[in-house]
C-alpha positions, 0 to 999 in steps of 0.5 A: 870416606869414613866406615862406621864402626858398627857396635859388637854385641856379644853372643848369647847362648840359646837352650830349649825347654825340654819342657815346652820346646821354646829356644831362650838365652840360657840364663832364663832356663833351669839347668837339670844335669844327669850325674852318676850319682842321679840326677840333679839340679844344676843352679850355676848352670856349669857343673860337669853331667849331661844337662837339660834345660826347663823354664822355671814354670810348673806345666814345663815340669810336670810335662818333662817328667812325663818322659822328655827330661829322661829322655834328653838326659839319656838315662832312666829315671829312678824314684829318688831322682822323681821325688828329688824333682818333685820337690824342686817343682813344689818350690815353684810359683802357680802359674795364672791363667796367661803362663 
């Protein structure tokens, strides 16, 4: 008797948008991380800091500012870091009717 060998697939890492709540692979997600210099985005996705992870959509943005984001990075959110993730979310596609 001959076994199959059954295909391996490789592990994909699972986050969820502190915005919407939805679990995606990592890479589908944008990486915000808390640094002692403030917070910051993270687009390699592996500097040091405590991070959160948001879809690049606007409504997950402006929710997370509303507390979430602050909240999952266990900090305190100063105006400099606010107007540093405004601009982020102005560089953001409109979303249409269906997102």
């Amino acid at each position: 008797m001959v076994k199959k060998q059954k295909k391996r697939s490789s592990h994909i890492p699972q986050r969820t948008c502190v915005g919407c709540r939805k679990v995606l692979p990592k890479k589908e997600l944008m990486r915000i991380i808390r640094t002692p210099g403030g917070i910051q985005f993270d687009p390699t996705g592996k500097a040091d800091g405590r991070g959160a992870y948001l879809h690049n959509k606007r409504s997950c943005w402006e929710y997370a500012l509303k507390g979430s984001l602050a909240k999952t990075l266990k900090t305190e959110m100063t105006e400099k870091d606010r107007n540093h993730l405004l601009q982020i979310l102005d560089t953001l596609p409109q979303e249409g009717n269906d997102g």
